[in-house]
N, C-alpha and C positions, 0 to 999 in steps of 0.2 A: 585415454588422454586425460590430465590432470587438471582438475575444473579452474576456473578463472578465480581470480578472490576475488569477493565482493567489492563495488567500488560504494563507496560510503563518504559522501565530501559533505563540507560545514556547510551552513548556511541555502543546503539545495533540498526541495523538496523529493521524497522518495518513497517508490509503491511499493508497498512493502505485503508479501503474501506467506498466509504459515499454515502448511495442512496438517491433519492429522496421519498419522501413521496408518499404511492402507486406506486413504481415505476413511478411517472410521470417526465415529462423530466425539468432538471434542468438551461438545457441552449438552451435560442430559436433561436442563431445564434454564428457568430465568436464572435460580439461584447460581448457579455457575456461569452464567453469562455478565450479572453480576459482580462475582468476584473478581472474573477475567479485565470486569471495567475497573477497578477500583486498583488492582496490581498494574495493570496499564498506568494507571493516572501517574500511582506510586513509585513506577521507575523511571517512566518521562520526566516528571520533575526532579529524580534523584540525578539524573545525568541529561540534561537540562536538553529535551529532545521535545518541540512544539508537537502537538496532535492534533493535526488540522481534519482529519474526516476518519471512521472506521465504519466497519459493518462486519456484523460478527452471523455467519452461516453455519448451519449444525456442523459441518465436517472442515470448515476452514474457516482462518478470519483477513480480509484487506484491510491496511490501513496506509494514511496518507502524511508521513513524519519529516519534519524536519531538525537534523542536530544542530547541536551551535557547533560541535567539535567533529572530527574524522572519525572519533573513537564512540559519540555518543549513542550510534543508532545500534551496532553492537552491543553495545553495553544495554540499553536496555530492553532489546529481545532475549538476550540470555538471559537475563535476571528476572524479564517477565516467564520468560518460555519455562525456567528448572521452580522459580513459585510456583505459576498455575498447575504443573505437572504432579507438584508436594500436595498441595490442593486435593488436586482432582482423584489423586490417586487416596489419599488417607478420605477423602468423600463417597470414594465409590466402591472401597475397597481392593483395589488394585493394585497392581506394582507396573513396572516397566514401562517404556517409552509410550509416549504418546503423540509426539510431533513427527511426523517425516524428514528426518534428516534437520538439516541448516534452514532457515527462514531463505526467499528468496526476495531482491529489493530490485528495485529497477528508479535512476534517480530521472525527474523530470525538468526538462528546459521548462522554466515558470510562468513563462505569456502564454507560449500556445495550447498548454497542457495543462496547467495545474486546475483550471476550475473544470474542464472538461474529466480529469481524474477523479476531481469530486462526484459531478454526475454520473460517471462510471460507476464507482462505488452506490451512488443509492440509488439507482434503477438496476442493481444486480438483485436483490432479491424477486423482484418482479421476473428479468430474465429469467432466473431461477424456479421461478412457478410459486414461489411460497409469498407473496402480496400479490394483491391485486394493482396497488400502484406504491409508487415509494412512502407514501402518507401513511399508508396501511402497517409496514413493519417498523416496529417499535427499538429496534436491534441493530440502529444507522445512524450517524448524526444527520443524514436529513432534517428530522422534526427541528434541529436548532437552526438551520439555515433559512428555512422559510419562517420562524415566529412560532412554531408549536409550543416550543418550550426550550429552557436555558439550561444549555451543557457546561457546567464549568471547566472540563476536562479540555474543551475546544478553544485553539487556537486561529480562530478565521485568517487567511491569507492576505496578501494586501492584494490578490486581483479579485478576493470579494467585498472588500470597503470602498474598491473602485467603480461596482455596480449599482451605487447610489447612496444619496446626501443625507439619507435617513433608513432608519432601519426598515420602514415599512418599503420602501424604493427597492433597500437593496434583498429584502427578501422577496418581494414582486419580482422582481429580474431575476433573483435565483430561480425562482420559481418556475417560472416562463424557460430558462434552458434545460430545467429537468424534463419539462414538459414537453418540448419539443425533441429532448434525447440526443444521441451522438450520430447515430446511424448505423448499420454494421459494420463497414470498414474498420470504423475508428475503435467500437467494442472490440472487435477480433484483435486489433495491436493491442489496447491496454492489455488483455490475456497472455498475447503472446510475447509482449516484451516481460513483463512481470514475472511470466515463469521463466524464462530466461537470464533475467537479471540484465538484461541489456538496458539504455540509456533511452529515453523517448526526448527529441529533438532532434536541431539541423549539425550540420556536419562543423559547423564552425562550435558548436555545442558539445558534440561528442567528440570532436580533436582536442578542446580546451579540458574534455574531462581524460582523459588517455594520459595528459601531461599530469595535471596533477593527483589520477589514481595509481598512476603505475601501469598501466593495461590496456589492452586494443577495446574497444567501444564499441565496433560495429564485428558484425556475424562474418566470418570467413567462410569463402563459398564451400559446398557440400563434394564428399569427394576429395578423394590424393590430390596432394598437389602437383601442379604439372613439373614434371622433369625441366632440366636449361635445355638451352639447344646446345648439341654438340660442338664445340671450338672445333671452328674451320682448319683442315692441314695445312 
């Protein structure tokens, strides 16, 4: 079956995931993680795409983008993905591919999802076994969300300036929902819509996006489709 095209709309936030080829690991130290920040920043501004949250895992990276345009989320995961790949290869001595196929994005209805995405994003290392809590990995824009330290790369959302009057408020509340986590439910969606590329929201959210990506939004059930009924003689 001939896979769906990505749906990539302006102005929507999207979870955007890139592995390595056989899952092998994409970055062999800081200094390539690094660089991966700095081509990222490079192409976000070049094709004018905010970066509101990443986290970069030895064998994958999530990130939380929004375009100003249809064309701009495209645009710069290719430009990031074929640099870091020039990069990494003239670094390490290698040749050939290094990503597994296409990036995958999944775009998010913005109230109910998008700071919950963020927390997703910096309690995965933890998940992952590699921190002890999000504080701990230095390789997430957590540290800029709670007051650690300042990202210029980061674009904060407007449903995290809504979590209070002052920076120390709205990092205290950030704080407080990393802290208390999503649950598993809600972990196991972000995973599973993300590699799927499907839409995280309500149905009036994923019919509005159907229209204007071109494309069905929700998962058709598993299995042939049923036959019609046979026209009565």
């Amino acid at each position: 079956m001939a896979r769906l095209p990505r749906l990539s709309i302006a102005g929507c936030p999207h979870h955007v995931l890139q592995r390595g080829n056989n899952r092998q690991a994409v970055f062999m130290d800081d200094a390539d993680r690094s660089r991966y920040m700095v081509l990222l920043g490079d192409a976000a501004s070049r094709f004018k795409v905010a970066v509101h949250a990443y986290v970069l895992l030895d064998n994958h990276v999530h990130l939380l983008l929004t375009p100003a345009d249809a064309e701009g989320l495209a645009q710069t995961m290719q430009a990031l993905g074929r640099a870091y790949v020039r990069y990494f290869n003239d670094r390490h001595g290698r040749s050939g591919t290094l990503w597994e196929g296409r990036y995958r994005s999944a775009p998010l209805e913005g109230a109910p999802y998008l700071l919950p995405c963020l927390v997703w994003l910096d309690t995965h290392p933890q998940r992952a076994g590699l921190a002890s809590e999000p504080a701990a990995y230095g390789w997430s824009s957590h540290g800029h969300y709670v007051g650690q330290r300042m990202d210029r790369l980061i674009t904060p959302p407007d449903a995290y300036w809504a979590l209070g009057n002052t920076p120390f408020a709205r990092e205290a509340a950030y704080a407080e929902l990393v802290r208390a986590g999503l649950g598993a439910p809600m972990e196991r969606a972000f995973t599973r819509f993300a590699q799927g590329g499907w839409p995280m929201g309500g149905a009036a959210f994923a019919a509005e996006l159907a229209q204007v990506g071109g494309r069905r939004t929700v998962r058709g059930r598993a299995g042939r489709p049923k036959k019609p009924p046979a026209a009565a003689e």
